[in-house]
N, CA, C, O and CB atoms as a CASP TS submission, in Angstrom:
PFRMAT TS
TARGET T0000
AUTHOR 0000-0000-0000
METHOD Language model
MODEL 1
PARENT N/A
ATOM      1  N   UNK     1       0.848  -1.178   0.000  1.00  0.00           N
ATOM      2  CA  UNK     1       0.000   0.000   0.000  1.00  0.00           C
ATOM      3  C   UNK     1       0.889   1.235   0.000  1.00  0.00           C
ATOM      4  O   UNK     1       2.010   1.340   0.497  1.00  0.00           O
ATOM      5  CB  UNK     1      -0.962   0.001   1.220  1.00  0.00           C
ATOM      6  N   UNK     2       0.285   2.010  -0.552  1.00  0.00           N
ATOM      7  CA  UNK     2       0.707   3.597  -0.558  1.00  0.00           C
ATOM      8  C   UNK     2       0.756   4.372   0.722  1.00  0.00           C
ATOM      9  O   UNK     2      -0.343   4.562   1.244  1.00  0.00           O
ATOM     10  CB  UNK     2      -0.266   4.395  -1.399  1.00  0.00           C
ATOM     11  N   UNK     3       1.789   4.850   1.323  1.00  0.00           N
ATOM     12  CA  UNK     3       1.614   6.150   2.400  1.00  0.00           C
ATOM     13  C   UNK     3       2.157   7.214   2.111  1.00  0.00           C
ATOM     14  O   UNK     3       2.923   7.286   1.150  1.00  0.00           O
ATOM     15  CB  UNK     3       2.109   6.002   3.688  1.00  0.00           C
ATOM     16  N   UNK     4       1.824   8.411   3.000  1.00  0.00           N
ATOM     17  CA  UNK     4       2.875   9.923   3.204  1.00  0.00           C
ATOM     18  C   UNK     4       3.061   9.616   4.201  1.00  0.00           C
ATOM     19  O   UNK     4       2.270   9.142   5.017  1.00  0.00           O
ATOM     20  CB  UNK     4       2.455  11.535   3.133  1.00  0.00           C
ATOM     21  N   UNK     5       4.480   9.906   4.329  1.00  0.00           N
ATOM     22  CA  UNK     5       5.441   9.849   5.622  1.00  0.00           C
ATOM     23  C   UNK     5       6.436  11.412   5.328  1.00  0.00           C
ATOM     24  O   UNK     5       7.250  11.671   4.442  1.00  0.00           O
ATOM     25  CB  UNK     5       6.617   8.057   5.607  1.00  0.00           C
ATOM     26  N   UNK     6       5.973  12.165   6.401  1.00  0.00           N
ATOM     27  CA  UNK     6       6.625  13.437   6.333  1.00  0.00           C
ATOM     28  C   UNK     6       6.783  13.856   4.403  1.00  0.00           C
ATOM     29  O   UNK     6       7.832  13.904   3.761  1.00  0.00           O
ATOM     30  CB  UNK     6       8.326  13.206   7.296  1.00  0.00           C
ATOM     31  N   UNK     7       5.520  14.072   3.948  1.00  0.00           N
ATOM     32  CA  UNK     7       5.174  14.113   2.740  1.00  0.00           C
ATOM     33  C   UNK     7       5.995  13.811   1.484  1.00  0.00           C
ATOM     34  O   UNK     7       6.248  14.411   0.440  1.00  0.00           O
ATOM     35  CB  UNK     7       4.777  15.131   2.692  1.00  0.00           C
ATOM     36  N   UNK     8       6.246  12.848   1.925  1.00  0.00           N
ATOM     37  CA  UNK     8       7.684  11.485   0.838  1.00  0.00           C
ATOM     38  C   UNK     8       6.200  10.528   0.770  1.00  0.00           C
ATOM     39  O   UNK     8       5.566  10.233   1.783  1.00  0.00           O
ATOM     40  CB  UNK     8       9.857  10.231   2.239  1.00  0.00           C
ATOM     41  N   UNK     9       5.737  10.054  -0.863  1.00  0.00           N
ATOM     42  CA  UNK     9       5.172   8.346  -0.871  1.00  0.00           C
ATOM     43  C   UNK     9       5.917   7.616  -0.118  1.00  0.00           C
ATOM     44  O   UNK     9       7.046   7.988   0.201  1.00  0.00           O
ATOM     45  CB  UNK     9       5.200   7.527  -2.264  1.00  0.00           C
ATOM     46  N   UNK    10       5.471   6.631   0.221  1.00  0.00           N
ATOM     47  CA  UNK    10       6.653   5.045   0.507  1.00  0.00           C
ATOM     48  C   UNK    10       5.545   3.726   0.365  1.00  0.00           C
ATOM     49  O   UNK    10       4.341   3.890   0.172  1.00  0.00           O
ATOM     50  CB  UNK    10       7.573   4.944   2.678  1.00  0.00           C
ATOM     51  N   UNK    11       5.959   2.903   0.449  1.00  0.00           N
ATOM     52  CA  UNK    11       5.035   1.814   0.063  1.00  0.00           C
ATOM     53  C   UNK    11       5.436   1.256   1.450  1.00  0.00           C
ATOM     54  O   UNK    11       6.410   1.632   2.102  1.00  0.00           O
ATOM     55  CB  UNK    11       5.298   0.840  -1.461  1.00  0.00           C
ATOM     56  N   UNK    12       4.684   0.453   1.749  1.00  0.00           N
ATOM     57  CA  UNK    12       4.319  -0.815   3.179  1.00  0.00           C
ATOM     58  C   UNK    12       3.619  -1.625   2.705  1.00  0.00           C
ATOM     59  O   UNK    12       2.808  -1.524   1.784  1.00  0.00           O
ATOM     60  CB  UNK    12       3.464  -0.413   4.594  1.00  0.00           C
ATOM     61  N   UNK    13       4.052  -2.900   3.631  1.00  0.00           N
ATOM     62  CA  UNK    13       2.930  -4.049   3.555  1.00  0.00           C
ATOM     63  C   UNK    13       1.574  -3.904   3.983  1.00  0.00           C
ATOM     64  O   UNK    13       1.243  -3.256   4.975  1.00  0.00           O
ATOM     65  CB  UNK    13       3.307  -5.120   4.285  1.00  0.00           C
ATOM     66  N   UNK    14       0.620  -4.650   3.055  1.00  0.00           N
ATOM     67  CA  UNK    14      -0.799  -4.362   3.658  1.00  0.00           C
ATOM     68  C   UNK    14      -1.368  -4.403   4.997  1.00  0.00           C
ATOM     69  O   UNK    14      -2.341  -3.872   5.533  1.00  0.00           O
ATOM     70  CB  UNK    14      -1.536  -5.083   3.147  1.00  0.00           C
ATOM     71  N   UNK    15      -0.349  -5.290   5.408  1.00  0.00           N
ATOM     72  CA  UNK    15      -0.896  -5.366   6.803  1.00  0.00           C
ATOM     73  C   UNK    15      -0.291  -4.726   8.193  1.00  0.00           C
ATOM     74  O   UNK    15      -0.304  -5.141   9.351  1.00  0.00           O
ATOM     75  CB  UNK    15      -0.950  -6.690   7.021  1.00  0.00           C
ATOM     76  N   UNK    16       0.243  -3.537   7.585  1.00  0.00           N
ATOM     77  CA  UNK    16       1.192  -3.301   8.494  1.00  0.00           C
ATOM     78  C   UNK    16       0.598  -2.657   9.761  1.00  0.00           C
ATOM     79  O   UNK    16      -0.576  -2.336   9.574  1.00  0.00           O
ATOM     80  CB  UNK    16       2.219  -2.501   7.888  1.00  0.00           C
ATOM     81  N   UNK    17       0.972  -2.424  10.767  1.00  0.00           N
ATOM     82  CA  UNK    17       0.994  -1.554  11.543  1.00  0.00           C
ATOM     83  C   UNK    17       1.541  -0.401  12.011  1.00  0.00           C
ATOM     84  O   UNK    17       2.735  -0.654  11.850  1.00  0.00           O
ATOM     85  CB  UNK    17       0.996  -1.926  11.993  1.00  0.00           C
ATOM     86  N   UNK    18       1.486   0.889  12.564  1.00  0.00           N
ATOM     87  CA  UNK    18       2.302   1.600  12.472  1.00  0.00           C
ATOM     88  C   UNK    18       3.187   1.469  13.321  1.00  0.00           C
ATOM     89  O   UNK    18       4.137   2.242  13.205  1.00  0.00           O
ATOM     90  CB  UNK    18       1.942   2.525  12.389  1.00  0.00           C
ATOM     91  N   UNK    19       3.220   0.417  14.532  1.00  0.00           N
ATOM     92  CA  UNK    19       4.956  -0.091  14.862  1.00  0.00           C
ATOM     93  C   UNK    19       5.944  -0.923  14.067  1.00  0.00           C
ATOM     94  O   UNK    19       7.143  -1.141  14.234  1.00  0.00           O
ATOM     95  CB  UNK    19       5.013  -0.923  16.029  1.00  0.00           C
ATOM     96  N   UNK    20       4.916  -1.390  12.989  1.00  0.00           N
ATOM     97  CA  UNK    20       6.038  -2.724  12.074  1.00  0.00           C
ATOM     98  C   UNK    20       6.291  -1.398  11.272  1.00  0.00           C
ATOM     99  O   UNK    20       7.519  -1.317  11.298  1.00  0.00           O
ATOM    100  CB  UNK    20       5.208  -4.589  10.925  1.00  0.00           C
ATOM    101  N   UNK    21       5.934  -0.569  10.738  1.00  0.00           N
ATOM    102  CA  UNK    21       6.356   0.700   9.748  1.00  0.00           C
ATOM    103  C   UNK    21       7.534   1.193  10.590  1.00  0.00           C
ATOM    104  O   UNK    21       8.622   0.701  10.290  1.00  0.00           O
ATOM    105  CB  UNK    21       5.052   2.042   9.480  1.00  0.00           C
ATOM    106  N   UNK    22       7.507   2.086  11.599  1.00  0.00           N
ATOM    107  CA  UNK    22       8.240   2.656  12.319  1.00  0.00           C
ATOM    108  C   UNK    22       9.534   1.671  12.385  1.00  0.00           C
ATOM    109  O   UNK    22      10.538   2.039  11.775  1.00  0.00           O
ATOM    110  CB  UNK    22       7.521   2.998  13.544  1.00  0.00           C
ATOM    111  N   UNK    23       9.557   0.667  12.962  1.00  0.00           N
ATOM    112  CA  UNK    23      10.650  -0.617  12.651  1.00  0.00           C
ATOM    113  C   UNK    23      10.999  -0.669  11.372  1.00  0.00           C
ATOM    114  O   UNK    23      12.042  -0.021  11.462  1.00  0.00           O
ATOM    115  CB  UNK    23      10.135  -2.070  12.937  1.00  0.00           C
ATOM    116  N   UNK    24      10.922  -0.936  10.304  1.00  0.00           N
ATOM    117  CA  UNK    24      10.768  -0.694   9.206  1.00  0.00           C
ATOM    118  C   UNK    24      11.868   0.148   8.392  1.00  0.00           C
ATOM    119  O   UNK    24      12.681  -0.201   7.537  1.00  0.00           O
ATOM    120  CB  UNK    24       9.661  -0.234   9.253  1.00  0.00           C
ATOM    121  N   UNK    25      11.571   1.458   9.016  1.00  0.00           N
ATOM    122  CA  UNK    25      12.100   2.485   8.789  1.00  0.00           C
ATOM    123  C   UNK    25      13.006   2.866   9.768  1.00  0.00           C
ATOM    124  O   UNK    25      13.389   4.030   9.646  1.00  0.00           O
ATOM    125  CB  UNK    25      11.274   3.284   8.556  1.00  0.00           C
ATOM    126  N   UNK    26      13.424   2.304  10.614  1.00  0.00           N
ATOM    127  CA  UNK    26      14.666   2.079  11.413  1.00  0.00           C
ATOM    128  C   UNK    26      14.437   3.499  12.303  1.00  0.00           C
ATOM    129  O   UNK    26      15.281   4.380  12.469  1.00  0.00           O
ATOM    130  CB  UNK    26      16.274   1.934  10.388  1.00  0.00           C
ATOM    131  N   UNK    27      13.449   3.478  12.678  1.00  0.00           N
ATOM    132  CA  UNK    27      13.249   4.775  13.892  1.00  0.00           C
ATOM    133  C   UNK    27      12.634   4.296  15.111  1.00  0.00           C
ATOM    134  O   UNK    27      11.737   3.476  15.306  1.00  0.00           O
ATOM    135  CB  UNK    27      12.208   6.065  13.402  1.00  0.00           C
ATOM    136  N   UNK    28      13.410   5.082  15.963  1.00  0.00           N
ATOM    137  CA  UNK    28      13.057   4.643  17.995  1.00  0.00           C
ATOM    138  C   UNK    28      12.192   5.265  17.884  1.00  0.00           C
ATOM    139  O   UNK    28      12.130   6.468  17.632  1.00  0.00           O
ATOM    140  CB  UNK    28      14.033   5.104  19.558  1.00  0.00           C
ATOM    141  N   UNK    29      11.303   4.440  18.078  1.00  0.00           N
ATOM    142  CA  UNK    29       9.788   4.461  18.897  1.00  0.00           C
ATOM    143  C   UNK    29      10.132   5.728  19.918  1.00  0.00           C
ATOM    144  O   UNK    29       9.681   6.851  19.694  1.00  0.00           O
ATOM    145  CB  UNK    29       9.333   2.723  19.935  1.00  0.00           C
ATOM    146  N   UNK    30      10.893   5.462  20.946  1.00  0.00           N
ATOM    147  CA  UNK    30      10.731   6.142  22.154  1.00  0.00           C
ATOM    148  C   UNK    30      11.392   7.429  22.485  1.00  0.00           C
ATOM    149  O   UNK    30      11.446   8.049  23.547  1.00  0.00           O
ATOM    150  CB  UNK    30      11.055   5.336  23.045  1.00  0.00           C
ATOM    151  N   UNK    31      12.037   7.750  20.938  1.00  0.00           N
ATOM    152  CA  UNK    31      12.380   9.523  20.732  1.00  0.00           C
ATOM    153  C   UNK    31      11.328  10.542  19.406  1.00  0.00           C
ATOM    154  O   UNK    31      11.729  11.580  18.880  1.00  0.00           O
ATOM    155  CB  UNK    31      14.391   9.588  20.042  1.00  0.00           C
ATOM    156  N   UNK    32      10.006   9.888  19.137  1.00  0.00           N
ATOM    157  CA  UNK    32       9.433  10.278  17.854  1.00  0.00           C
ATOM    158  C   UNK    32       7.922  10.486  18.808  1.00  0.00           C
ATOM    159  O   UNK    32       7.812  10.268  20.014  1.00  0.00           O
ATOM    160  CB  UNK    32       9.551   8.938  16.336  1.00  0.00           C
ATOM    161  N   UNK    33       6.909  10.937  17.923  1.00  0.00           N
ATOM    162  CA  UNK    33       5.515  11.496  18.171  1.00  0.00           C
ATOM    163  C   UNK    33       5.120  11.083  16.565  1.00  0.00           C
ATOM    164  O   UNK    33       5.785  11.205  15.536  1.00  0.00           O
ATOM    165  CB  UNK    33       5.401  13.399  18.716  1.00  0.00           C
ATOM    166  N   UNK    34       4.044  10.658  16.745  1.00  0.00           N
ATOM    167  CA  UNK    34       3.223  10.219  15.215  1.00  0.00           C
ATOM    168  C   UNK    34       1.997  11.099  15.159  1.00  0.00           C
ATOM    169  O   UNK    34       1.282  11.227  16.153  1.00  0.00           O
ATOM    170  CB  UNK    34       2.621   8.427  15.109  1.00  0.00           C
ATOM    171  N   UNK    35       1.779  11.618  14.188  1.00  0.00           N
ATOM    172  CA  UNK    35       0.443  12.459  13.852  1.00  0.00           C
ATOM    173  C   UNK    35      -0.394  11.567  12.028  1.00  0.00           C
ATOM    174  O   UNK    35      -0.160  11.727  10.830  1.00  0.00           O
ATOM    175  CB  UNK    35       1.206  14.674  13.544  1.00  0.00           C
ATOM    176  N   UNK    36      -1.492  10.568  12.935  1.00  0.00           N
ATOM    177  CA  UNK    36      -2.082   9.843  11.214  1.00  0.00           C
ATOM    178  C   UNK    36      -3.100  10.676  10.845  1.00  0.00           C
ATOM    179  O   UNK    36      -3.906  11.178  11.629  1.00  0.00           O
ATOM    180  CB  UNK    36      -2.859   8.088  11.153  1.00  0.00           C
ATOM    181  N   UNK    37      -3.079  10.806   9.849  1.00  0.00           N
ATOM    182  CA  UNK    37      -4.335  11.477   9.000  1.00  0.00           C
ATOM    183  C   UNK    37      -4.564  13.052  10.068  1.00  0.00           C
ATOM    184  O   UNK    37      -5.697  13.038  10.549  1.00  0.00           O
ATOM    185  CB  UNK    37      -6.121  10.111   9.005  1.00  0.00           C
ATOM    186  N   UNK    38      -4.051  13.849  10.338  1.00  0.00           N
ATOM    187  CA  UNK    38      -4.089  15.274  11.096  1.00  0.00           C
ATOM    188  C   UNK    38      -4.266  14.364  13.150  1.00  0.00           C
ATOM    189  O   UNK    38      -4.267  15.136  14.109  1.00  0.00           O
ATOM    190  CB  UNK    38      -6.123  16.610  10.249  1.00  0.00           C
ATOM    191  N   UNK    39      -4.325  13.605  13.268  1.00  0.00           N
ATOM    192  CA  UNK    39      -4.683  12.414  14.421  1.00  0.00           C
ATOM    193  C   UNK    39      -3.674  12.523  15.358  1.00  0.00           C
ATOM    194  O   UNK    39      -2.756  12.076  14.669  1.00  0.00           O
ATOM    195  CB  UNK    39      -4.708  10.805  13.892  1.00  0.00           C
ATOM    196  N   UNK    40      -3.191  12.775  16.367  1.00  0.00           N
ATOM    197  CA  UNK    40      -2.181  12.064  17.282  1.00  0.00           C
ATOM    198  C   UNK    40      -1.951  10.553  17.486  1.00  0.00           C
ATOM    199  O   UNK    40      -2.923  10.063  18.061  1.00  0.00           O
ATOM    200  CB  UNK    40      -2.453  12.475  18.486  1.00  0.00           C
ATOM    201  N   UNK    41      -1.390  10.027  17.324  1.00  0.00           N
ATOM    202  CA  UNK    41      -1.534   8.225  17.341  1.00  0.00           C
ATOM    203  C   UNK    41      -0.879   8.036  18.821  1.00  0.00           C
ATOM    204  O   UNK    41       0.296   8.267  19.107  1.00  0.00           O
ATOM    205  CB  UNK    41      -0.418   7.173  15.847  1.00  0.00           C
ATOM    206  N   UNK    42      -1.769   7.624  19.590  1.00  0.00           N
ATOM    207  CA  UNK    42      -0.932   7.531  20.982  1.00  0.00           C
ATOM    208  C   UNK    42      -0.036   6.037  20.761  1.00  0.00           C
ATOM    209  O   UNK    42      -0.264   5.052  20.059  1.00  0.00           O
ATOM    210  CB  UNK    42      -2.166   7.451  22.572  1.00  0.00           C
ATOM    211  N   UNK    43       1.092   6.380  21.718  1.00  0.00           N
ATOM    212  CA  UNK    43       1.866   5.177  21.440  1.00  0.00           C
ATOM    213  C   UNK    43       1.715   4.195  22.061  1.00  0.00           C
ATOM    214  O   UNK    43       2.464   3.304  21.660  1.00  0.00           O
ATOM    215  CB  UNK    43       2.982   5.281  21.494  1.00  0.00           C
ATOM    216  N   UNK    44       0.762   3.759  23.300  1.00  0.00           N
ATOM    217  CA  UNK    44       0.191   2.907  23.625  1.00  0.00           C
ATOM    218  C   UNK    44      -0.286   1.934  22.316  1.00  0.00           C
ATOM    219  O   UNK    44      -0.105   0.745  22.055  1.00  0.00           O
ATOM    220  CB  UNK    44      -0.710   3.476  24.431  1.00  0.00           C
ATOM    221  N   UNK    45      -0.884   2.882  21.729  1.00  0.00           N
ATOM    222  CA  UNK    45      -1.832   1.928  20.547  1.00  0.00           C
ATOM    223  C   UNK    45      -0.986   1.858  18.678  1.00  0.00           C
ATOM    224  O   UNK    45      -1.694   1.596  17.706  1.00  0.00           O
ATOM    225  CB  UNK    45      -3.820   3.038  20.377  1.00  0.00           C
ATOM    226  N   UNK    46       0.185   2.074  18.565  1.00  0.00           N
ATOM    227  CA  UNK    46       0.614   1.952  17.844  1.00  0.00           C
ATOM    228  C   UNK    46       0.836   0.278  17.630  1.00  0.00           C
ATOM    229  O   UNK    46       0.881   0.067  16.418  1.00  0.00           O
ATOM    230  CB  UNK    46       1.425   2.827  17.954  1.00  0.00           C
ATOM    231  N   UNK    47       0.975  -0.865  18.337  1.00  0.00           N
ATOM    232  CA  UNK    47       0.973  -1.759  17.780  1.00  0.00           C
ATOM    233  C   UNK    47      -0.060  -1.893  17.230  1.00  0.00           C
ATOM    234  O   UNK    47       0.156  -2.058  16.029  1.00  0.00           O
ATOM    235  CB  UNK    47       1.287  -2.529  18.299  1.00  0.00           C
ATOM    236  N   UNK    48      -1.469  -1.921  17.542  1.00  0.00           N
ATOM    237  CA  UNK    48      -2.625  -2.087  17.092  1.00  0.00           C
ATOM    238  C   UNK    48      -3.540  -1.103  15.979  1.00  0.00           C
ATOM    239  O   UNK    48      -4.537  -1.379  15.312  1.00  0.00           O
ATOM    240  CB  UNK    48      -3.153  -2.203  18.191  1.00  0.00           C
ATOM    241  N   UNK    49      -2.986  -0.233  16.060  1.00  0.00           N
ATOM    242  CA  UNK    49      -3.046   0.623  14.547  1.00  0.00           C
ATOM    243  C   UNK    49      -2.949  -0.023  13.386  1.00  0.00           C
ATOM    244  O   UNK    49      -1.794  -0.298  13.062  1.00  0.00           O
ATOM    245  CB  UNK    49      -1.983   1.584  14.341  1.00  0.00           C
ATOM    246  N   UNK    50      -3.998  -0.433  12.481  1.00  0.00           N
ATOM    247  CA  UNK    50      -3.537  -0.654  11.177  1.00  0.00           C
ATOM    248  C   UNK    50      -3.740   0.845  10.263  1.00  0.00           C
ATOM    249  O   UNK    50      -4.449   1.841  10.402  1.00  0.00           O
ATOM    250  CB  UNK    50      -4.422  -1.990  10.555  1.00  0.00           C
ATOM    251  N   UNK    51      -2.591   0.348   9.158  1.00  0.00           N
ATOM    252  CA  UNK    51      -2.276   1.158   8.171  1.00  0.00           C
ATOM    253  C   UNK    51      -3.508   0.913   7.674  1.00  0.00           C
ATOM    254  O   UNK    51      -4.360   0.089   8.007  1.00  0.00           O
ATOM    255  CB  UNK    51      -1.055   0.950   7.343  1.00  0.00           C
ATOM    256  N   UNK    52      -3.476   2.236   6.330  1.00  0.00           N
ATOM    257  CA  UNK    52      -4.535   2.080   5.620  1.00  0.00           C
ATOM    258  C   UNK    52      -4.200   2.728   4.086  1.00  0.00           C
ATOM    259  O   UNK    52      -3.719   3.851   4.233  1.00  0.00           O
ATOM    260  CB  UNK    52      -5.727   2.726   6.415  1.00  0.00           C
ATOM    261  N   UNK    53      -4.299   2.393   2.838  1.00  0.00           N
ATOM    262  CA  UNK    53      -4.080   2.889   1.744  1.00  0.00           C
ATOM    263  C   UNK    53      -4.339   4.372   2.109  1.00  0.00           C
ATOM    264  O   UNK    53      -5.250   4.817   2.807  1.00  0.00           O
ATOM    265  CB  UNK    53      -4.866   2.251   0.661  1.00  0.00           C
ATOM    266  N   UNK    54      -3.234   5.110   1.420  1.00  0.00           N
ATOM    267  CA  UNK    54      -3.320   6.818   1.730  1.00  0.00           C
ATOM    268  C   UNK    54      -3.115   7.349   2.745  1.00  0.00           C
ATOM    269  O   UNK    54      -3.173   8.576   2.670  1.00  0.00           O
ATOM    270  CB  UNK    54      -4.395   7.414   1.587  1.00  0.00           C
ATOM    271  N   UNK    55      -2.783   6.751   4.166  1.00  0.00           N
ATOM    272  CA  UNK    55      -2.608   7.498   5.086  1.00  0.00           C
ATOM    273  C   UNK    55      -1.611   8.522   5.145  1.00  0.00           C
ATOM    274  O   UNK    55      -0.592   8.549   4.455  1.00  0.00           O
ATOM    275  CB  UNK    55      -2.524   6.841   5.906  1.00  0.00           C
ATOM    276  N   UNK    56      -1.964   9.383   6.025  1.00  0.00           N
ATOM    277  CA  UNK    56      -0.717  10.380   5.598  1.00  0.00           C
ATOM    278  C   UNK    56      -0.288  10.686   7.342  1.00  0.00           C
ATOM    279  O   UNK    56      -1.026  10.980   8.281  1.00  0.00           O
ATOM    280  CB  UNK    56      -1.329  12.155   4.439  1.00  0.00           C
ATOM    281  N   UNK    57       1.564  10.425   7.280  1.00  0.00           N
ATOM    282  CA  UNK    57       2.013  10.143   8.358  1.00  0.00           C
ATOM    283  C   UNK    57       3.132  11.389   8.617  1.00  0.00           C
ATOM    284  O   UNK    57       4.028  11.691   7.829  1.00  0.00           O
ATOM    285  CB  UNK    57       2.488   8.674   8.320  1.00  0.00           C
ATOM    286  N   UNK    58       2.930  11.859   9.561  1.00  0.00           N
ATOM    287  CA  UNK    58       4.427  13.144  10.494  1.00  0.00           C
ATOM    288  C   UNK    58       4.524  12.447  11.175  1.00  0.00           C
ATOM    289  O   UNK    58       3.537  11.911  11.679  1.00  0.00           O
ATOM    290  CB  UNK    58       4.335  14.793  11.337  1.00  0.00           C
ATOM    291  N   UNK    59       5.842  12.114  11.523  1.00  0.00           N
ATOM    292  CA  UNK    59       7.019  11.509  12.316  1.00  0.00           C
ATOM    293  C   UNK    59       8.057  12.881  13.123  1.00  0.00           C
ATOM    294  O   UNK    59       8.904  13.282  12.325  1.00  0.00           O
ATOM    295  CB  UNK    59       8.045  10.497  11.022  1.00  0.00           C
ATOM    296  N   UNK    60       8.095  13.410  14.118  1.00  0.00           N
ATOM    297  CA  UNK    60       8.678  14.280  14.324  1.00  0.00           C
ATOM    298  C   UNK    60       9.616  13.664  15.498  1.00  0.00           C
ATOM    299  O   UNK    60       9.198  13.063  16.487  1.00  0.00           O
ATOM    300  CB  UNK    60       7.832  15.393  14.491  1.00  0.00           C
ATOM    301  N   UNK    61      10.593  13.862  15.270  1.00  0.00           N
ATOM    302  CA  UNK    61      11.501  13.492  16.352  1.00  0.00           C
ATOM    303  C   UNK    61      12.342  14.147  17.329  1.00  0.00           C
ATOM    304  O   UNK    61      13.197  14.941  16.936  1.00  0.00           O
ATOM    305  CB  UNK    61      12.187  12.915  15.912  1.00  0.00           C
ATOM    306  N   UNK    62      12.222  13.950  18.314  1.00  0.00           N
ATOM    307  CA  UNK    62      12.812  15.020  19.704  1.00  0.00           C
ATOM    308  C   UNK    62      14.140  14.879  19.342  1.00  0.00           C
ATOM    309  O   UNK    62      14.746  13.861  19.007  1.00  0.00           O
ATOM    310  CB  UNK    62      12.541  14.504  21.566  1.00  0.00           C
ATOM    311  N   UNK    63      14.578  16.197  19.466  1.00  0.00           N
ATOM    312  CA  UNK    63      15.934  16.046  19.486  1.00  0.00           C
ATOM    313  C   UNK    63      17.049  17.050  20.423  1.00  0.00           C
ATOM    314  O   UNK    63      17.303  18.208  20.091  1.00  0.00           O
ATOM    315  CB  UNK    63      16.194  16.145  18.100  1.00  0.00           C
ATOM    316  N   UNK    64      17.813  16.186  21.973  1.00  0.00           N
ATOM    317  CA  UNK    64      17.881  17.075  22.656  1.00  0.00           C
ATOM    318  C   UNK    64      19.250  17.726  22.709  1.00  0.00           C
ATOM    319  O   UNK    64      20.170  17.143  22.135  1.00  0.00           O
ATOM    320  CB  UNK    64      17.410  16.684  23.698  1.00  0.00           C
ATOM    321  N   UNK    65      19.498  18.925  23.366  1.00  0.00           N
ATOM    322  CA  UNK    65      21.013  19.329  23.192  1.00  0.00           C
ATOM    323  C   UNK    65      20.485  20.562  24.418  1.00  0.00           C
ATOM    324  O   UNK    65      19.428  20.808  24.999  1.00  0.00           O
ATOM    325  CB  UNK    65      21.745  19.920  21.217  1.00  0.00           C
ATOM    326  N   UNK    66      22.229  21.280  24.406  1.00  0.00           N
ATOM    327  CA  UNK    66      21.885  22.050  25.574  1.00  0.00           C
ATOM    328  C   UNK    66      22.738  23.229  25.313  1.00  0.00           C
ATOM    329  O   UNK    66      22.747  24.171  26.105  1.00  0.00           O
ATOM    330  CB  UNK    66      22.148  21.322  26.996  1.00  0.00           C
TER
END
């Protein structure tokens, strides 16, 4: 299936989820924030999220310094 990820296409498996995506794409879960379709995706429920043809995904990632 088709997605936007930080408005780049990319293709995924149909059945993905948005933690097998995030894996996937070789990004820590536990330094990023997901926004699906304008949505906050809490990360509790990211295993159980399925993808969906067209979704459109922001990935923003904390990044700290001082």
């Amino acid at each position: 299936m088709r997605l936007t990820v930080n408005g780049e296409t990319r293709e995924a498996p149909d059945s993905a989820t948005l933690a097998e995506l995030l894996a996937c794409l070789g990004i820590d879960g536990r330094r990023v924030a997901v926004e699906r379709n304008r949505e906050i995706a809490p990360r509790s429920q990211w295993g159980e999220i399925a993808l969906a043809e067209g979704d459109a995904l922001e990935i923003v990632q904390f990044v700290g310094g001082g």
